[in-house]
C-alpha positions in Angstrom: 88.5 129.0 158.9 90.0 125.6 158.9 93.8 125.0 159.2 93.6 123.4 155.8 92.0 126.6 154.5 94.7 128.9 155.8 97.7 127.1 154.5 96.1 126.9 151.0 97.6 130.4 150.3 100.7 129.4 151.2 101.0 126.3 149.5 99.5 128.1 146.0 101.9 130.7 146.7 105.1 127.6 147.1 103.7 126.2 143.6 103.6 129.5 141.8 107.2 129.4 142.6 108.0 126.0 141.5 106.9 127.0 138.4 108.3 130.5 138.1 111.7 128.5 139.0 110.8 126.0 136.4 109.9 128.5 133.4 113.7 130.5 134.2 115.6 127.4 134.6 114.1 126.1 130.8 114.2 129.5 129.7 118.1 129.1 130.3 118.5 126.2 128.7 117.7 128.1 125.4 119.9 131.1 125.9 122.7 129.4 124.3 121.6 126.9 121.8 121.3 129.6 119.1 124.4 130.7 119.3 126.5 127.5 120.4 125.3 125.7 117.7 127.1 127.7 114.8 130.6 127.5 115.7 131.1 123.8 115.0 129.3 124.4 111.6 130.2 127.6 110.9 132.5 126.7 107.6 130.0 124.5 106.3 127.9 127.9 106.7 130.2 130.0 104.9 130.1 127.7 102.1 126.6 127.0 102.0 125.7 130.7 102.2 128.3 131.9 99.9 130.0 134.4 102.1 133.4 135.7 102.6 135.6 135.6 106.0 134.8 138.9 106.7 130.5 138.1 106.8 131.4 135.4 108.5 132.7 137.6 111.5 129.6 139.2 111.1 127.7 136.0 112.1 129.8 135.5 115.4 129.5 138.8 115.9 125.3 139.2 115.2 124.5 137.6 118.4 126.0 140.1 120.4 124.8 143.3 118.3 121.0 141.9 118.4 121.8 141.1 122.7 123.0 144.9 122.7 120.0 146.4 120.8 117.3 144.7 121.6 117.7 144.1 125.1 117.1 147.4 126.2 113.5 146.9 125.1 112.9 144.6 128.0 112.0 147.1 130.6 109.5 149.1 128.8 108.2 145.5 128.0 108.3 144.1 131.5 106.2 147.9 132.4 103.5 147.3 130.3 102.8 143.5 129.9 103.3 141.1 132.2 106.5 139.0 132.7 105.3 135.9 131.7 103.8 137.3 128.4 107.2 138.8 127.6 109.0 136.0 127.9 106.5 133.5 126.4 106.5 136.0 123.1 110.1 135.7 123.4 110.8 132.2 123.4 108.4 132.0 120.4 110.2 134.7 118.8 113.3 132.7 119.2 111.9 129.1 118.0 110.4 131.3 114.5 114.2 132.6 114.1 116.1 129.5 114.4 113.5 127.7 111.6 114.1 130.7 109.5 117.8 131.0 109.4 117.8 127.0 109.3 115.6 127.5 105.8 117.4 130.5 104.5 118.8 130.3 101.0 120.5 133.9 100.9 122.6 135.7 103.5 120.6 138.3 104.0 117.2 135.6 105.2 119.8 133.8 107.4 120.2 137.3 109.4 116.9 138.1 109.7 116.1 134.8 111.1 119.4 135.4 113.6 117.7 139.1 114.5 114.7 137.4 115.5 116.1 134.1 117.3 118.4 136.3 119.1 115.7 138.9 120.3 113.9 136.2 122.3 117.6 135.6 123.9 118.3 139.2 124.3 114.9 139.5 127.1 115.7 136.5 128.9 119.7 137.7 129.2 118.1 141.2 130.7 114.4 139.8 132.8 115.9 136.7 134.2 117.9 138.6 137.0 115.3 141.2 138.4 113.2 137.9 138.2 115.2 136.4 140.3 115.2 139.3 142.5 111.6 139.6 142.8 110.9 136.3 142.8 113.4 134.7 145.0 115.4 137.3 147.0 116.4 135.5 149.9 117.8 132.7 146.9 119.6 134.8 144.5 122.5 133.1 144.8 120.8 129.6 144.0 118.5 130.6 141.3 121.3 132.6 139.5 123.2 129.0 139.4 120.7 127.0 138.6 119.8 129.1 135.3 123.3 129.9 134.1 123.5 125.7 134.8 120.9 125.4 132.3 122.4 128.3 129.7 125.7 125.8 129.9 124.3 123.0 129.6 121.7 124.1 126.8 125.3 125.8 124.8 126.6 122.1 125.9 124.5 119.8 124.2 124.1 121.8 121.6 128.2 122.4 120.8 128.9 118.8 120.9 125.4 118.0 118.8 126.3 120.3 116.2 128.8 118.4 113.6 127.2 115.3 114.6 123.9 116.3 113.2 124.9 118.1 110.4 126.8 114.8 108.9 124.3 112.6 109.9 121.7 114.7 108.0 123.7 115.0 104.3 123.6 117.8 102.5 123.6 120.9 104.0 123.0 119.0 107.5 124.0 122.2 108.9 120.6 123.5 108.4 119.5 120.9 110.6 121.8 121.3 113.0 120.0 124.8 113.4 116.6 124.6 113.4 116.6 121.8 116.1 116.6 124.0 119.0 113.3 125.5 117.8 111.7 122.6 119.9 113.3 123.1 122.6 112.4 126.8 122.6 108.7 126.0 121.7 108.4 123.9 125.2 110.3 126.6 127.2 107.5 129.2 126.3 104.5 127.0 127.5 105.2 127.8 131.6 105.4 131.5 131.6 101.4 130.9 129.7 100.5 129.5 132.8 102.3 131.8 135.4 99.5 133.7 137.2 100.0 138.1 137.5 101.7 137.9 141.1 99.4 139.3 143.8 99.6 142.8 144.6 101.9 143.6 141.6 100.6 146.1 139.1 102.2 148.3 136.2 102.7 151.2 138.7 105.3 148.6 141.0 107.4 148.7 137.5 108.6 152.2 138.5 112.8 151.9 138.4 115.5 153.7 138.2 115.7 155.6 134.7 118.2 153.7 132.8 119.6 157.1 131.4 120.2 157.8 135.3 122.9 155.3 135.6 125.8 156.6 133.9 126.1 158.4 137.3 127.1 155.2 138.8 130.7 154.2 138.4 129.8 150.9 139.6 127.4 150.6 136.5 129.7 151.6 134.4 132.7 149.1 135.7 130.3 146.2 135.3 129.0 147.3 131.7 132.8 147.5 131.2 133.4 144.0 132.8 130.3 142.3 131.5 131.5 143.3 127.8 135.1 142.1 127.7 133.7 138.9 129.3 131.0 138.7 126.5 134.0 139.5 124.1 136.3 136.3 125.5 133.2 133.8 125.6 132.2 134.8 122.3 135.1 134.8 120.9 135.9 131.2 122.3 132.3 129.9 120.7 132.4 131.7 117.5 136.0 130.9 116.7 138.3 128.6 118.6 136.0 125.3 117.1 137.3 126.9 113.5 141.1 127.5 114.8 141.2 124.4 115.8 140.3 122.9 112.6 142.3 125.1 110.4 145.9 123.6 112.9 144.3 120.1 111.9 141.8 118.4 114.3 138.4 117.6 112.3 135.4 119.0 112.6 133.9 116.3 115.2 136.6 116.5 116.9 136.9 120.5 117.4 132.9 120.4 118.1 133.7 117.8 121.0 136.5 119.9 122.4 133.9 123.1 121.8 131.3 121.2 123.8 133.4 120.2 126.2 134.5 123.8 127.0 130.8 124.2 127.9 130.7 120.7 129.4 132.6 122.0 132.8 131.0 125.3 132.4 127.7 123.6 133.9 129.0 122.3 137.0 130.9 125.7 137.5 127.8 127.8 136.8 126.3 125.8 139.6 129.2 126.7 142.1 130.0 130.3 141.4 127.5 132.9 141.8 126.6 131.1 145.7 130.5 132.1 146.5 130.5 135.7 144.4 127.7 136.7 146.8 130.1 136.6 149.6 132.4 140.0 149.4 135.7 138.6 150.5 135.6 136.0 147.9 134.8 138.1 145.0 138.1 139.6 144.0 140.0 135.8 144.6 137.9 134.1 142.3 138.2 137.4 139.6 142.2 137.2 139.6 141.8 132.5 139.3 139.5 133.2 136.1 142.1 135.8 135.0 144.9 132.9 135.2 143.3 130.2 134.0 142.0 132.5 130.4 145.6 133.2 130.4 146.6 129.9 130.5 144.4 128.6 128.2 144.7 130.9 125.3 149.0 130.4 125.4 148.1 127.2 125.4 146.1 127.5 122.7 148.9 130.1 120.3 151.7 127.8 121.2 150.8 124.1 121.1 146.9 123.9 120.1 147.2 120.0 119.0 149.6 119.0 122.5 146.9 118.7 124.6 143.9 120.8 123.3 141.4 119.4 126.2 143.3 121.4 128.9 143.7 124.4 126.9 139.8 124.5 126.7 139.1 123.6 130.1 141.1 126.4 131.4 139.3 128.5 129.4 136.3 127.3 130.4 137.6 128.1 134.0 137.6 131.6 132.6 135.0 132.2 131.0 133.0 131.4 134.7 133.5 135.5 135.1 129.9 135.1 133.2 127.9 133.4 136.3 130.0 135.8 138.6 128.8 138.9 136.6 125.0 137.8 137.0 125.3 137.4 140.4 127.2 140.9 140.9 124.2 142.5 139.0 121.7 141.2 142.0 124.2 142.1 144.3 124.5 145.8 143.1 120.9 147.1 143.0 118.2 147.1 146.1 115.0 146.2 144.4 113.8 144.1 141.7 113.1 147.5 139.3 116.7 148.7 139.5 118.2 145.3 139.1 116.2 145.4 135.7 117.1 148.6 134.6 121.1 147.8 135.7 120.9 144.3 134.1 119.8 145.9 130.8 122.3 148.7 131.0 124.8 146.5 131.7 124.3 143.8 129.3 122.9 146.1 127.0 126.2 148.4 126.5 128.4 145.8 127.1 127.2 143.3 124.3 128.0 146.6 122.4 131.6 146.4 123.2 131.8 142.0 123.4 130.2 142.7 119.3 133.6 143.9 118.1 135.5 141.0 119.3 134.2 138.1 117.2 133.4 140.5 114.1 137.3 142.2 114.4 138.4 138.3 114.8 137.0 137.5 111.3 138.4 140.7 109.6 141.5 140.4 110.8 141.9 136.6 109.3 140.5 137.6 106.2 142.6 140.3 105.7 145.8 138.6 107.0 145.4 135.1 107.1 146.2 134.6 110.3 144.5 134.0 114.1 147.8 136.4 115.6 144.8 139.0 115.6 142.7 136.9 117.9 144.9 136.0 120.5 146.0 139.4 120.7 142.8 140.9 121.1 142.2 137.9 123.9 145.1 138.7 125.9 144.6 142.6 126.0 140.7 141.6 126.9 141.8 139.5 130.2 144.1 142.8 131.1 140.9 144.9 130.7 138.2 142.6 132.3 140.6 142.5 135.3 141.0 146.0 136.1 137.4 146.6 135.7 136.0 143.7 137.5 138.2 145.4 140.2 135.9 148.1 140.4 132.8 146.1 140.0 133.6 143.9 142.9 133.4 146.7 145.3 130.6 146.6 147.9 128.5 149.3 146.4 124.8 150.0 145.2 124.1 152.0 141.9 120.7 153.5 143.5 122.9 155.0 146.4 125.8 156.0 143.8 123.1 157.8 141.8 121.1 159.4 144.3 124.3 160.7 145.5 125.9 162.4 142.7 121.7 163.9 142.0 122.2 165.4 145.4 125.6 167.1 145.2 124.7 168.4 141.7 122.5 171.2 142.4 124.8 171.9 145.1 127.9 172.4 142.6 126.5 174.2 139.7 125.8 177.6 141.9 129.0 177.6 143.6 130.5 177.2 139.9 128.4 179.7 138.4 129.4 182.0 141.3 133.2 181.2 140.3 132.6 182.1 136.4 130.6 185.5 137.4 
């Protein structure tokens, strides 16, 4: 065998990579479009749909229901297909919804095409981190940045790209503003087609962790718990700050640019943080700096919104970094790829469950009151909350340990307390 002959392997095996890397990193880029392109346009939506305050909160709020329920098919998926295939179907899922929500004439049409945008989202937020794992595990750090990168800077473009489109294309431009990230989504899907089944791996190396199993772990729950009220603040801030700041008197290009601009410095801190929140002594730091600067930003926000509205958004784009931090504590909290899928499900699953009331309560609460006190008092309880359980999540501790302890002691416990009732 020539020398040439032996490193082939090797350097097929370094350009599978490249493009695994590749396909995750564009796969990012589209986690976010769907839903960072509404805000800017969501009251030319309300009026072009016909709906009330309250469905309106249901849009902001859709996102996060269809993240929660269809996530947890990702596992069962990832068991019997392969990866790539998944995710591919996903993506294509995703470009289909966006055209059909875009082209929807009734309320009803627009949510179906949201269901089925927001699937293809709802499998790349759970696959991308065992991925990762599997794919990279030396790098998880690294790859973890460079896709929630991409996720910001896909929600970027398409926050600031929002209003613009939608005036430049006439009447009900905010269809077009919509159905433009179909593309994008359409070109994401094509290099999971070419990713090759990765030697050795077979449907029988799916075996995890029963997702069921982890409500044992307290660690699992504290991140579902953290993960959620997170979810709750970022989608709050996309769904509804754009239209807040419109209502106190900034225009709509204007409130898109600040909006986009809140996920402008995302990218560069979605590049930085999850390298530092793999190091343990740094982890509860950075937790109680994003906890300032949301607080911070939101005051700023109640009590002078039109002062200097840049700020206010930049802090709590500082904040909402507790999203790249969570992603990187999921890696950090499982040992193999399997159980890093099952937790990333779990905890993404459940807590888009809990982030779906904030945005949907948000719009209630203004309908029924006319007033945004609701929001900010709902924001301000949610940095309280994400705090003391990010707490707990930052603790050096792994959910299969935490699980296969508490199965031990079990059968251990139940005789001695049947032996105290008899």
């Amino acid at each position: 065998m020539t020398r040439a002959d032996a490193l082939a392997p090797a350097g097929g095996a370094r350009r599978g990579l490249v493009l695994v890397g590749t396909a995750i990193v564009l796969t990012g880029l589209n986690l976010r479009t769907a839903v960072s392109s509404v805000g800017p346009v969501l009251q030319e939506i309300q009026a072009g749909l016909g709906i009330s305050s309250g469905l309106t909160g249901l849009v902001t709020s859709l996102p996060l229901i269809c993240f929660a329920a269809i996530g947890f098919a990702g596992p069962p998926l990832s068991a019997r297909f392969r990866d790539g295939h998944v995710l591919a179907g996903a993506l294509l899922a995703m470009a289909a919804g966006l055209v059909l929500r875009a082209v929807a004439g009734a309320f009803w049409l627009f949510v179906a095409g949201t269901v089925l945008a927001m699937a293809g989202g709802a499998l790349g937020n759970v696959l991308l981190p065992s991925l990762v794992k599997r794919y990279f595990p030396a790098r998880t750090g690294l790859l973890v940045g460079a896709y929630g990168t991409a996720m910001s800077a896909g929600g970027a473009v398409a926050s600031v790209s929002a209003a613009p489109i939608a005036r430049a294309a006439g009447d009900a431009g905010w269809r077009w503003a919509l159905a433009v990230w179909a593309v994008p989504a359409l070109l994401a899907a094509l290099p999971w087609l070419a990713v090759r089944p990765r030697a050795g791996a077979s449907r029988a190396t799916h075996a995890a962790l029963p997702m069921r199993a982890l409500v044992r772990s307290p660690t699992a729950v504290a991140l579902a718990a953290y993960f959620g009220l997170q979810a709750m603040q970022a989608y709050v801030i996309l769904g509804w700050t754009a239209q807040y700041l419109r209502d106190t008197g900034l225009d709509a290009a204007t409130a898109g640019l600040l909006l986009g601009l809140n996920t402008v410095v995302s990218v560069p801190l979605n590049a930085i943080v999850p390298p530092l929140s793999v190091r343990p002594r740094l982890q509860r730091p950075l937790l109680v700096f994003f906890a300032a600067c949301y607080l911070a930003g939101w005051l700023g926000l109640m009590l002078a919104p039109l002062t200097v509205p840049w700020l206010w958004m930049t802090l709590l784009a500082v904040g909402m970094s507790t999203f790249a931090m969570v992603l990187a504590l999921i890696g950090l909290r499982a040992r193999t790829p399997e159980t890093t899928a099952a937790l990333s499900t779990v905890v993404q699953g459940w807590g888009y469950v809990l982030a779906g009331a904030g945005p949907l309560l948000v719009g209630v609460l203004l309908g029924a009151t006319g007033s945004y006190a609701g929001m900010f008092v709902l924001a301000f309880a949610g940095v309280a909350a994400l705090t003391a359980t990010g707490w707990l999540a930052t603790r050096a501790r792994y959910v299969d340990d935490e699980v296969a302890a508490r199965a031990a002691v079990a059968p251990v416990r139940e005789p001695d307390a049947a032996s105290r009732r008899g």
